[in-house]
N, C-alpha and C positions, 0 to 999 in steps of 0.2 A: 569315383564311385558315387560321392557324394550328388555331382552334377548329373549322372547319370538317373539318380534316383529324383532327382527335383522336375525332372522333366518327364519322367514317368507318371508321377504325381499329378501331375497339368494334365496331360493326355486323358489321364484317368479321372480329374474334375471335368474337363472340355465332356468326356462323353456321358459323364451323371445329368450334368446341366443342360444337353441338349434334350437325353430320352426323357428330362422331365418337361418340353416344350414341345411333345410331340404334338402332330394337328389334333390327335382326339382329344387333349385334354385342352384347349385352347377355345374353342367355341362353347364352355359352359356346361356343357354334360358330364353327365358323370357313366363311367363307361358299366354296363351291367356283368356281374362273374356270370361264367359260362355257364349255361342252362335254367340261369333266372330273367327275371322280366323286370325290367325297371319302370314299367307302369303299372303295378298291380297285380295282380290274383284276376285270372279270369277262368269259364266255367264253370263259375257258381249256380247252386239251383235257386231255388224260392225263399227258399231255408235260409241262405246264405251260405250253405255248403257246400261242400265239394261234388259237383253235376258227377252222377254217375249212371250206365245203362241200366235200363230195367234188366233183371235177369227173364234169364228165356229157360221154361218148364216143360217135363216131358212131353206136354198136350196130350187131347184127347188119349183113352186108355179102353182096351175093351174088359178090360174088367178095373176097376179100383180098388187100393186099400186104405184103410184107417194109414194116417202118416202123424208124424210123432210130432208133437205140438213142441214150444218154446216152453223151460221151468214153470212151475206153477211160480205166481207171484211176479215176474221177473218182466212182464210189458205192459203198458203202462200209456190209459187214454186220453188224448190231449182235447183241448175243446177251442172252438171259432165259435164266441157267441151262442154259445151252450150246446151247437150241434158236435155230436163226438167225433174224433178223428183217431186214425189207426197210429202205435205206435210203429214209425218208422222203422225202427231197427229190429224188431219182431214181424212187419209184417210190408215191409218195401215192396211188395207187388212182383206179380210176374207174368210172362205172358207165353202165349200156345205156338209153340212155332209150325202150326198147321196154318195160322191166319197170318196174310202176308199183305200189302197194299195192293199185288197181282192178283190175287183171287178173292177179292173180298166179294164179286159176286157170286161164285162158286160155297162161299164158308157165310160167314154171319150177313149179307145183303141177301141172302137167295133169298127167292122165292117162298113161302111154305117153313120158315125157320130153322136154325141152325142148332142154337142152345139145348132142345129139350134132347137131342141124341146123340151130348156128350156130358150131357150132366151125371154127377155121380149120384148116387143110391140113397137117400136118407141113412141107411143099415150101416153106411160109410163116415157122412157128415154127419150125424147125430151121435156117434160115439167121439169124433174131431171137435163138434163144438161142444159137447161137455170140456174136454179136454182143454179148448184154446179157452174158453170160459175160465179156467182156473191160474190158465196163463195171465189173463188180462185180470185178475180177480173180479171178475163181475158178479155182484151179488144179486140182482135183478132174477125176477121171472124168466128162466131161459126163453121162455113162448113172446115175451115182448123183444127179445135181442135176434136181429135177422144174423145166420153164417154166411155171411159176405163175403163175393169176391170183388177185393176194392179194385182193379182189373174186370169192369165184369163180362161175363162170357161175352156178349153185344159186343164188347170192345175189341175181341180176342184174345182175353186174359186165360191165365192157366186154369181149365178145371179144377184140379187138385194141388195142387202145390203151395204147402204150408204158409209159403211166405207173399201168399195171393188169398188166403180166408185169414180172416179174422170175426170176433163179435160185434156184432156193431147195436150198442143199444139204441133204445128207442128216441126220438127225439125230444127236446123238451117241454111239458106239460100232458108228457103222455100216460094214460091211464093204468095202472098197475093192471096189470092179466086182458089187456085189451087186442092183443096180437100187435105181431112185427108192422110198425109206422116209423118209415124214415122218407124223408126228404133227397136221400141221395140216389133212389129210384130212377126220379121224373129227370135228374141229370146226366144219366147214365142213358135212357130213352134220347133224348134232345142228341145225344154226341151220336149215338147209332146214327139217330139219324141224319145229323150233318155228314158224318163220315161217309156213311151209304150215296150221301147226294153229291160229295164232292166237292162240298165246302171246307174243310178240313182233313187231314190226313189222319190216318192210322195214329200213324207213329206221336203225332200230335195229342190227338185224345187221350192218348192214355196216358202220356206224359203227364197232362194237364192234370188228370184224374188222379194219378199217385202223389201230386205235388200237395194238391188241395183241391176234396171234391168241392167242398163250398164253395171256390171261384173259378173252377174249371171253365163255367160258361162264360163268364165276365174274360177269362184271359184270352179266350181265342172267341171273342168278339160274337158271343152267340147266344147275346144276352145278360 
């Protein structure tokens, strides 16, 4: 019994000591558990976090309604060198899935303009931005803060869809009761336009545009 169990013994060190000489652990790597990456975290957006899609909104509507803004108090405006930016998690963007990169001459390139007959009502957004106004607590002249689509129509952003408007105040050194003056106008224009021309894609722009409009045009080389 004795002898029988000594040689068991062996058998059973011989095959510890081989499976830990297997070839994967022998050239220096370290093998990764199943369903992780042993080079890092990829995916990431601008931010640093986790790339995710824009969401996609009912689009255009023939009639609209008032839609139910984020808690008062609860979203919160970030700033790039004093221009405001939207909070992400209250207002991530969305877009119309009537506008597609197949028919962008048919929707926002045509001919004769796209935006003004699917825009909603004032009767609509001027009870939303009170509303989103108390979301982001903006204490401003509401007449200086444009209702924003950070998506904007031009792009093929959602008409209505809460988490596609926000307040956006005015930019810095602007004059109390002077009306709506931002700078993220002229860069929402310039991306139309590349888009329209072919220089850029759809789905591009308006990536670029939810990530940060301040560098939208620097990222995708258009300025």
């Amino acid at each position: 019994m004795r002898s029988s169990y000594r040689a068991a013994s062996s058998v059973l060190f011989a095959a510890v000591f081989l499976a830990g000489c297997s070839p994967a652990a022998t050239d220096g790597s370290t093998a990764s558990p199943a369903g992780t990456s042993a080079t890092g975290p990829s995916g990431t957006d601008a931010r640093g976090g986790p790339e995710r899609a824009i969401a996609v909104g009912a689009g255009p509507q023939t009639t609209y309604t008032v839609q139910k803004q984020p808690p008062a108090g609860s979203c919160h405006f970030r700033h790039d060198k004093g221009e405001p930016l939207e909070d992400p998690a209250c207002t991530p963007g969305a877009v119309s899935p009537a506008v597609t990169q197949a028919n962008l001459k048919s929707t926002i390139c045509r001919k004769g303009g796209y935006t003004s007959g699917i825009r909603p009502s004032t009767s609509v957004t001027g009870k939303e931005k009170a509303l989103n106004a108390a979301s982001y607590g903006y204490k401003g002249p509401t007449g200086d803060a444009e209702y924003d689509h950070l998506i904007s129509l031009q792009l093929g952003g959602d008409p209505n869809d809460p988490r596609n408007l926000w307040v956006e105040p005015p930019d810095p050194g602007h004059k109390a009761d002077g009306g709506v003056n931002n700078r993220k106008d002229p860069v929402e224009t310039k991306l139309h336009t590349a888009v329209c021309a072919g220089k850029v894609s759809l789905a591009a722009a308006q990536k670029a545009i939810v990530t940060d409009w301040t560098t939208a045009l620097s990222t995708l080389g258009l300025g």
